[in-house]
BALOBA-1460 file (C-alpha; in Angstrom, 3 decimals):
// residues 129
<rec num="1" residu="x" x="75.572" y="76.087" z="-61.864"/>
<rec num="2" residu="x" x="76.807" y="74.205" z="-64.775"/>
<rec num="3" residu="x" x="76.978" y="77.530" z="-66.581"/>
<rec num="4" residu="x" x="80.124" y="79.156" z="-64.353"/>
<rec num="5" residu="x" x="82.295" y="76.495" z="-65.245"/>
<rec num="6" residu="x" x="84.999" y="78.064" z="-67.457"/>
<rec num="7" residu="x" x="87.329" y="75.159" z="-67.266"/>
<rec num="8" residu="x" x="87.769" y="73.495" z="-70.615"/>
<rec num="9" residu="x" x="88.031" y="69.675" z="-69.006"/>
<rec num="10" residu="x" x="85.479" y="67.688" z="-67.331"/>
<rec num="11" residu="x" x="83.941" y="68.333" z="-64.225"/>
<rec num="12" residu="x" x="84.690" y="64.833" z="-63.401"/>
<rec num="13" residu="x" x="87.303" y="62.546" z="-64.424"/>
<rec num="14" residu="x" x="86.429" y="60.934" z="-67.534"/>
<rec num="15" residu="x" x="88.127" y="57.525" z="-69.301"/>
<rec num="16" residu="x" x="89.913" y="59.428" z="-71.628"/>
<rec num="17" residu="x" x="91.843" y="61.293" z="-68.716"/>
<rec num="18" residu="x" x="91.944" y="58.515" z="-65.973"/>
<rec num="19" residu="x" x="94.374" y="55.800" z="-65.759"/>
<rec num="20" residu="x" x="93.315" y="52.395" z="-65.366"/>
<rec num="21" residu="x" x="94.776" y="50.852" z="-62.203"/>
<rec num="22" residu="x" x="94.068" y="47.261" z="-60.587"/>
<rec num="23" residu="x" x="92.244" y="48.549" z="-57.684"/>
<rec num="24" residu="x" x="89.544" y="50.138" z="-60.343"/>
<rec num="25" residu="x" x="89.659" y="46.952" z="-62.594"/>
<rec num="26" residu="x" x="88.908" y="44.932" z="-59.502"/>
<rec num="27" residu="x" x="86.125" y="47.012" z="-58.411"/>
<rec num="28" residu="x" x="84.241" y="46.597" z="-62.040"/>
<rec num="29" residu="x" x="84.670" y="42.972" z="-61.857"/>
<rec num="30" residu="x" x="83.248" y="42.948" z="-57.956"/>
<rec num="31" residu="x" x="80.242" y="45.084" z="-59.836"/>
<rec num="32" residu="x" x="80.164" y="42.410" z="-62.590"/>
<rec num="33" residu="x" x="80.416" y="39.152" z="-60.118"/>
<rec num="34" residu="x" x="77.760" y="40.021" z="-58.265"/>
<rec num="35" residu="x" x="75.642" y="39.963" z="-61.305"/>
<rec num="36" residu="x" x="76.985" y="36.581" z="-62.170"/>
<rec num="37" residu="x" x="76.287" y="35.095" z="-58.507"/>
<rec num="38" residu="x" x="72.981" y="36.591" z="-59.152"/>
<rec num="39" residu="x" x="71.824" y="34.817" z="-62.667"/>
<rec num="40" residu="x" x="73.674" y="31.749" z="-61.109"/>
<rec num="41" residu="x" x="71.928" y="31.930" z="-58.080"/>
<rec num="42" residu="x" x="68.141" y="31.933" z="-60.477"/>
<rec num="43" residu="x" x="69.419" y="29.335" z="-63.022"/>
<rec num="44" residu="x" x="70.110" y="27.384" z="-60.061"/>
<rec num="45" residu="x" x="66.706" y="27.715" z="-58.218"/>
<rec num="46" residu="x" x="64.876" y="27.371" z="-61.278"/>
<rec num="47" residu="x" x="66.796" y="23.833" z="-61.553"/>
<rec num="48" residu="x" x="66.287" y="22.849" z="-58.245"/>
<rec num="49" residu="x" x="62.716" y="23.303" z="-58.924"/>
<rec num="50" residu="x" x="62.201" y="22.000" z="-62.078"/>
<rec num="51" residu="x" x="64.374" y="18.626" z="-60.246"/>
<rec num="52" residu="x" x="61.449" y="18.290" z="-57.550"/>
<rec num="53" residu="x" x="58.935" y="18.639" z="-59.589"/>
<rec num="54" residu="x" x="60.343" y="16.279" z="-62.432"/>
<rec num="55" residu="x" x="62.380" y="13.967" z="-60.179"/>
<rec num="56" residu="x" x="65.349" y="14.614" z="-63.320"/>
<rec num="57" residu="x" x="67.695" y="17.293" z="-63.876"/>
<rec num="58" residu="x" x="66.960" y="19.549" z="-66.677"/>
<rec num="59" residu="x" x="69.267" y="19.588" z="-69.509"/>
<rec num="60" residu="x" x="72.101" y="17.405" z="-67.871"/>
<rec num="61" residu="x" x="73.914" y="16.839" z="-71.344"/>
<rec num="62" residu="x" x="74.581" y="20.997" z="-71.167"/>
<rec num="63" residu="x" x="75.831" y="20.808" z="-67.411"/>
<rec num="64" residu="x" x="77.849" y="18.333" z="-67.503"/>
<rec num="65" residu="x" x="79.537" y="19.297" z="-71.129"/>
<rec num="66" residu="x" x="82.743" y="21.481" z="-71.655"/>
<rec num="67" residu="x" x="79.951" y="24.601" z="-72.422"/>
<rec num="68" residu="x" x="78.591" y="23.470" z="-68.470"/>
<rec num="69" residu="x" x="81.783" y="23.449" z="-67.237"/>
<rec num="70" residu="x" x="82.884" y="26.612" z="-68.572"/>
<rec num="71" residu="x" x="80.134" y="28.390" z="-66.785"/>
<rec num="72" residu="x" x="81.242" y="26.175" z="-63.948"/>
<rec num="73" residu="x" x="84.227" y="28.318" z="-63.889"/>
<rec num="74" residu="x" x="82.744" y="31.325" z="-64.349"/>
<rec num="75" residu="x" x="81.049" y="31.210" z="-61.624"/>
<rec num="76" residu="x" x="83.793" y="29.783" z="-59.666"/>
<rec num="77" residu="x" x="85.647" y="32.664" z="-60.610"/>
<rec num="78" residu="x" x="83.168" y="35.165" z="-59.551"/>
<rec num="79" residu="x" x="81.967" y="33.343" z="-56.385"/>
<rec num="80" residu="x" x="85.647" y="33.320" z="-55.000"/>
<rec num="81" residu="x" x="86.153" y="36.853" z="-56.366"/>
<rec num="82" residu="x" x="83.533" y="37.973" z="-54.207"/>
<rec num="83" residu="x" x="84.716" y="36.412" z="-51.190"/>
<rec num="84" residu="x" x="87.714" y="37.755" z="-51.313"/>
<rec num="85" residu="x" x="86.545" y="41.395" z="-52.348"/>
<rec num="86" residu="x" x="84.435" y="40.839" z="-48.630"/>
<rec num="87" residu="x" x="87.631" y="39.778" z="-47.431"/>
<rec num="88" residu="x" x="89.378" y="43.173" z="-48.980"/>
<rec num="89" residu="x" x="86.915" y="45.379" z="-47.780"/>
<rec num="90" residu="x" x="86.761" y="43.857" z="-44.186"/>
<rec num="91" residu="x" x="90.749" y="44.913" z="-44.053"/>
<rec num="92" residu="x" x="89.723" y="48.258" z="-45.333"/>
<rec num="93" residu="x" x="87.600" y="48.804" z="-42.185"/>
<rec num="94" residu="x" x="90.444" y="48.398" z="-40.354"/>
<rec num="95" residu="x" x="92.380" y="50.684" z="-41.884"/>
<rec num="96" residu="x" x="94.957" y="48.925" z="-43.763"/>
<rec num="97" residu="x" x="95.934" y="48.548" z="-47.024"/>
<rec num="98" residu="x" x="94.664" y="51.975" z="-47.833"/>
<rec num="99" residu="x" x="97.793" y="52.774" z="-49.605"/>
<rec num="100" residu="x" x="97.679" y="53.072" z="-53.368"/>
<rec num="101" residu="x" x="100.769" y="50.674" z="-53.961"/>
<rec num="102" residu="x" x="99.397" y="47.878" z="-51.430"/>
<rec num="103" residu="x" x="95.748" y="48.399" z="-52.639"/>
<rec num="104" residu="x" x="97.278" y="47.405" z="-56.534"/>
<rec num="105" residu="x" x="98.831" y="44.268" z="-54.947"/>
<rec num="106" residu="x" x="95.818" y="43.362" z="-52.955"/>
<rec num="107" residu="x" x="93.764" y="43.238" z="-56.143"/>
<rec num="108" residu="x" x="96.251" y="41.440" z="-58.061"/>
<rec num="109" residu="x" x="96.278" y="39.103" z="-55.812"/>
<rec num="110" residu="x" x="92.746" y="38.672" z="-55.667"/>
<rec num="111" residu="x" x="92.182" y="38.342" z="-59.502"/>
<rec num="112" residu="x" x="95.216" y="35.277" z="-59.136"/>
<rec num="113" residu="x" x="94.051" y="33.888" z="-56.431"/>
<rec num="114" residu="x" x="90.396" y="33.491" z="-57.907"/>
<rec num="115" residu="x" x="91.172" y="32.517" z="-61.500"/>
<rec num="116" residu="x" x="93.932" y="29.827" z="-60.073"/>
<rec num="117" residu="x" x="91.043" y="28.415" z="-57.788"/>
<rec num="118" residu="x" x="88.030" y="28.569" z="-59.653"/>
<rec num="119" residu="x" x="90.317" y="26.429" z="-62.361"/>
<rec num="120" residu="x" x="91.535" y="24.050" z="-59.462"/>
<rec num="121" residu="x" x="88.200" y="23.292" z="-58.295"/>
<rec num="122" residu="x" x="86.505" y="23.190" z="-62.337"/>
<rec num="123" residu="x" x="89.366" y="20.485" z="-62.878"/>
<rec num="124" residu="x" x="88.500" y="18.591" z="-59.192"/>
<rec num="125" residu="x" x="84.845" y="18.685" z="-60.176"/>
<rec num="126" residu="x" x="85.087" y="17.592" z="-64.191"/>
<rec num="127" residu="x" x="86.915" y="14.640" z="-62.247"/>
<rec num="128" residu="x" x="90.082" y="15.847" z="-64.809"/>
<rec num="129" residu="x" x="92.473" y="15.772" z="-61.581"/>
């Protein structure tokens, strides 16, 4: 089949020929924040664990240090991203916000809206604010 095609370009858009837009960008980083809630989720069990059996957190110097807070906010970040990408697609279902121009906005506003609150609550729970 692949052997008819005549046509010099792809058969399927490729990087080099599509235009990055927010909606895509926000569906890689829904792709990539569910791997981060994932490897949160394990670290997390693994140190709830090791807590009951040891009675002591595991490396609380790292968690509660600027590194530990940083990945505080990462997952913060992609926690709330997440959310709101559920939130996104549960308007989709409904049929709105379908329209390329709206969709852009939507996931503008969802990358904001996450970053500004996964900082917010970092600050709140580094006791900075």
């Amino acid at each position: 089949m692949a052997s008819e095609w005549n046509d010099k370009r792809p058969m399927s858009p490729h990087l080099q020929i599509w235009r990055w837009h927010p909606a895509m960008l926000s569906s890689i980083l829904h792709r990539a924040c569910a791997i981060i809630c994932y490897v949160a989720l394990i670290i997390v069990g693994i140190g709830v664990l090791l807590l009951a059996l040891n009675g002591s957190l595991p490396m609380a110097g790292l968690i509660f240090s600027p590194l530990g807070a940083f990945g505080l906010l990462v997952f913060l970040f992609a926690f709330i991203f997440m959310a709101l990408a559920q939130l996104r697609h549960a308007i989709w279902d409904k049929g709105n916000m379908l329209d390329p121009d709206k969709n852009n906005r939507l996931s503008y506003i969802m990358i904001v809206v996450s970053v500004v609150l996964a900082i917010i609550i970092t600050l709140f729970s580094a006791g900075v604010v």
